[in-house]
N, C-alpha and C positions, 0 to 999 in steps of 0.2 A: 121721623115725623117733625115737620115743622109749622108755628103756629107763626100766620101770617096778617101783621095789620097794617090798614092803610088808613089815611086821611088828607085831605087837599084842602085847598081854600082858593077863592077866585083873590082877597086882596082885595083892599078901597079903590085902590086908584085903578087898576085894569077893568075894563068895559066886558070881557072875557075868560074867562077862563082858557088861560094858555098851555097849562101844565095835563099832560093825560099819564095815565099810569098802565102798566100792565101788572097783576097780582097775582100773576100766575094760572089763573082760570077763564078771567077777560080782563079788557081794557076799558076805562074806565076816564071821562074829563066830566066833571062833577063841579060847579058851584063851589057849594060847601058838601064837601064828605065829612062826615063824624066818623071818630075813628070806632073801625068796624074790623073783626077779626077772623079769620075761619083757618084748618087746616089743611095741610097738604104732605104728601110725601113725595119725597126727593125720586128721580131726577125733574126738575120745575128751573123755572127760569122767571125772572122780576125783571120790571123796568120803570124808568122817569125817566119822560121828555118834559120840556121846556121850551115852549116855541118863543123865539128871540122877537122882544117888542115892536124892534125897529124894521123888520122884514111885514112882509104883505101876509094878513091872514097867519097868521103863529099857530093860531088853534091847530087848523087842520094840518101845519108840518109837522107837531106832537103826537098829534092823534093816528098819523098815520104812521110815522115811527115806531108808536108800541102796537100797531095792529100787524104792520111788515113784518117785527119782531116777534111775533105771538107767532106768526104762520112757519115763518122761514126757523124757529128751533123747535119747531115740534116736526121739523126732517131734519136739525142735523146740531151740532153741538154751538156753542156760545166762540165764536175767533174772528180775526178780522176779516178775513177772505168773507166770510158772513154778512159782517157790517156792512163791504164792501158792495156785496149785491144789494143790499138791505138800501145803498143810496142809490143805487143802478132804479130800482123798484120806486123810491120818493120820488126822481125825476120823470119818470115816466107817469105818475098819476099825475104829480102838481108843476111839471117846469113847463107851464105853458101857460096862457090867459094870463086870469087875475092871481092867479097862487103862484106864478113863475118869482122863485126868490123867495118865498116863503123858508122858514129857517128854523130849527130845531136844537136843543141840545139832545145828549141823551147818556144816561146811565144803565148799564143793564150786568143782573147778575144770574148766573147759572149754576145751578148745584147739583151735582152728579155724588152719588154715596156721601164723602164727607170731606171732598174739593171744592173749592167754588173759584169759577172765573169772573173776573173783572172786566166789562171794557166800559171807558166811555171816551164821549167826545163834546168837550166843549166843558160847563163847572158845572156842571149836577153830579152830585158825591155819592161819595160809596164809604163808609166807615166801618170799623168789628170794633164789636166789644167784646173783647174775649172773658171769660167769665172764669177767675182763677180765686178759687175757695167765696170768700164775702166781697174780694178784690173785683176792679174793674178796670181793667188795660182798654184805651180809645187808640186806636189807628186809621188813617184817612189813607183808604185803597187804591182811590182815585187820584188823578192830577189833573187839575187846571188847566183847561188851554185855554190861556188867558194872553194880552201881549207884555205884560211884566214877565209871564213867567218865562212866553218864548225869549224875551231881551237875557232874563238870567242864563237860560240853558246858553247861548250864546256868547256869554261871558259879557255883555253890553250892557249890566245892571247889575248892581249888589242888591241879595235878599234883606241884605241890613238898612238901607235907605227905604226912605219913604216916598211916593211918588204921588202925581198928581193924578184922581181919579177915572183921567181917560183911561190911563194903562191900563187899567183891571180889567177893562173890557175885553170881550172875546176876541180872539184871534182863528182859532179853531170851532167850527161844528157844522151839522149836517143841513146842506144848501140847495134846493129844488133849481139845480143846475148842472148840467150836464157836464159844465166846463168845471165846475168842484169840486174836482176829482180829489184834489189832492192835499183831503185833510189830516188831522195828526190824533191819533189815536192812542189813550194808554192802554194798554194790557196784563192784567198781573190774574196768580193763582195764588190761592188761600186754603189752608188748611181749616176747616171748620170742626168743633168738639161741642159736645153735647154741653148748653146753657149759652154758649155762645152766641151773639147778635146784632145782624147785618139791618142799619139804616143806609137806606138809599134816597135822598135828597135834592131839591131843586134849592136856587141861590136862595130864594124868598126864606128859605131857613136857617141856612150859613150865614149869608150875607146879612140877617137882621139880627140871629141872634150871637154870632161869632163861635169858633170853636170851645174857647175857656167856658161860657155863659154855658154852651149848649152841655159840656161833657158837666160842670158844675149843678145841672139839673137833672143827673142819670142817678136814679133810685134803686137800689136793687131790692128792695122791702115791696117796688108795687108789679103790678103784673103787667104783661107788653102792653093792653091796651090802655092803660092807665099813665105809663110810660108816654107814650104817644099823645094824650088827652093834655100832658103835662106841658111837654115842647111845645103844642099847638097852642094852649093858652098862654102859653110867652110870646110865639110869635105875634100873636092876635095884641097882646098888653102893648105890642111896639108899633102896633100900628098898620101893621100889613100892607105894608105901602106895594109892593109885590104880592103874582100867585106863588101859594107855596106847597109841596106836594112833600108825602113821606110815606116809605115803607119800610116799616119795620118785620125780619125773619128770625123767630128763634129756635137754635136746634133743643129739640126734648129725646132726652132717651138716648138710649146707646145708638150712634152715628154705625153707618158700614165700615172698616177699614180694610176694604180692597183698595185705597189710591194709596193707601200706606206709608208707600215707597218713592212716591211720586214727588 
C-alpha cells in the first residue's frame, strides 16, 4: 500500500496553470491544489508534466502528456519504446494549428511489487528518500536535460564552473512535432522498502527552493501530507515566480519481494 499526495500551484507570474499531474487514478491541472492524499496499491504509475513557457499553449502539451500516460500504462509497463509512442500520440492530437510546437516536460514513475521505474524528459525530478532507521538518504533519480548538462556529458563543460543562465535552459523534452523525434531520455530502476519516499517534481520547486533548502526541510516527526504542506509553503514564501507541481508516494507495510533479484 502506498499513500499518495499531491499539490500544484498556478505561480504569480504565469497567466495559466502549465503543470498537470497524473496521481495515479486521474490527471489533474489545478490552479492551486492543497495538498490532498488518498491510497493506492501497487502496480500504479505517477506523473509531472510541465509545459515549456516559451512554446504555444503549454497547458495543453502537459495535460495531454499525463492523460497519453495514464491510458498507454494501464496496457503495458513504464520504458521508453512507451514514451516513444507516448510522443507519436502528442503530435497527432496537438502538432498542427495553434498547439503545433506546444512543448512539455515530463517525469513519470512506475511501481510494480517493490521496483519502481524512472523515466523522464526534460527537468522535472524524481527524488527517494530512502527511510533508514530515524535517518534520511535524498537521491535525485532523474537527470536534467538541460544544455549545461548535455555540454558536460560531452566533455565541452566543467560541472565545477559556473555559467551564465541561458545554459540551464532546456535542451531536451517532448515537442508537438513530428520532426522531434529525437529526444533524450533518462531511464533508471529503483528498489523501493517499506517507509521509503518518491517526490516527483516540476522546476517551480527545485529551481526556487534548490536541493540543500529542499532536503534541509524533510521532517520525518510529520506525516506525508504535512511534509508536502511544508515544501509548498517555502515555495509560496519565495515568491512563486513559476507553476509548481508535486507528488509525494510513500511505501507502508511490508513491500512484495518478487523483483528481489532484479
Amino acid at each position: 500500500m502506498f499513500e499518495i499526495v499531491t499539490t500544484s500551484h498556478r505561480g504569480k507570474r504565469p497567466s495559466t496553470q502549465q503543470d498537470a499531474l497524473f496521481d495515479g487514478v486521474c490527471c489533474v491541472q489545478s490552479a492551486d491544489l492543497v495538498p490532498n492524499s488518498h491510497l493506492i496499491h501497487a502496480p500504479f504509475t505517477v506523473a509531472v508534466a510541465d509545459g515549456v513557457s516559451v512554446s504555444v499553449q503549454p497547458h495543453r502539451a502537459s495535460l495531454t502528456a499525463v492523460t497519453l500516460l495514464q491510458k498507454l500504462c494501464a496496457q503495458s509497463e513504464l520504458n521508453p519504446k512507451l514514451i516513444r509512442a507516448l510522443h507519436v500520440q502528442l503530435c497527432e492530437q496537438l502538432a498542427k494549428g495553434q498547439t503545433y510546437g506546444s512543448s512539455t516536460t515530463l517525469v513519470a514513475a512506475q511501481i510494480v511489487d517493490n521496483l519502481c521505474t524512472i523515466i523522464n524528459v526534460g527537468d522535472s525530478r524524481a527524488y527517494l528518500i530512502n527511510s533508514i532507521n530515524s535517518n534520511r538518504q535524498w537521491t535525485q533519480l532523474s537527470r536534467d536535460h538541460t544544455i549545461i548538462n548535455g555540454l558536460i556529458d560531452r566533455g565541452e563543460a566543467s560541472p565545477d564552473t559556473e555559467y551564465a543562465g541561458i545554459y540551464y535552459g532546456l535542451e531536451h523534452c517532448l515537442v508537438a512535432d513530428f520532426e522531434e523525434f529525437e529526444f533524450a531520455m533518462h531511464h533508471t530502476k529503483q528498489r523501493i522498502n517499506a517507509g521509503d519516499t518518491l517526490l516527483l517534481c516540476s522546476d517551480g520547486v527545485h529551481d526556487e527552493l534548490g536541493d540543500e533548502y529542499l532536503f534541509s526541510l524533510l521532517d520525518s516527526r510529520l506525516t506525508l501530507i504535512e511534509q508536502a504542506q511544508v515544501w509548498r509553503d517555502a515555495v509560496l514564501r519565495t515568491g512563486a515566480s513559476d507553476n509548481f507541481s508535486m507528488i509525494l508516494a510513500r511505501a507502508g507495510g511490508a513491500l512484495s519481494q518478487s523483483n528481489q533479484g532484479v
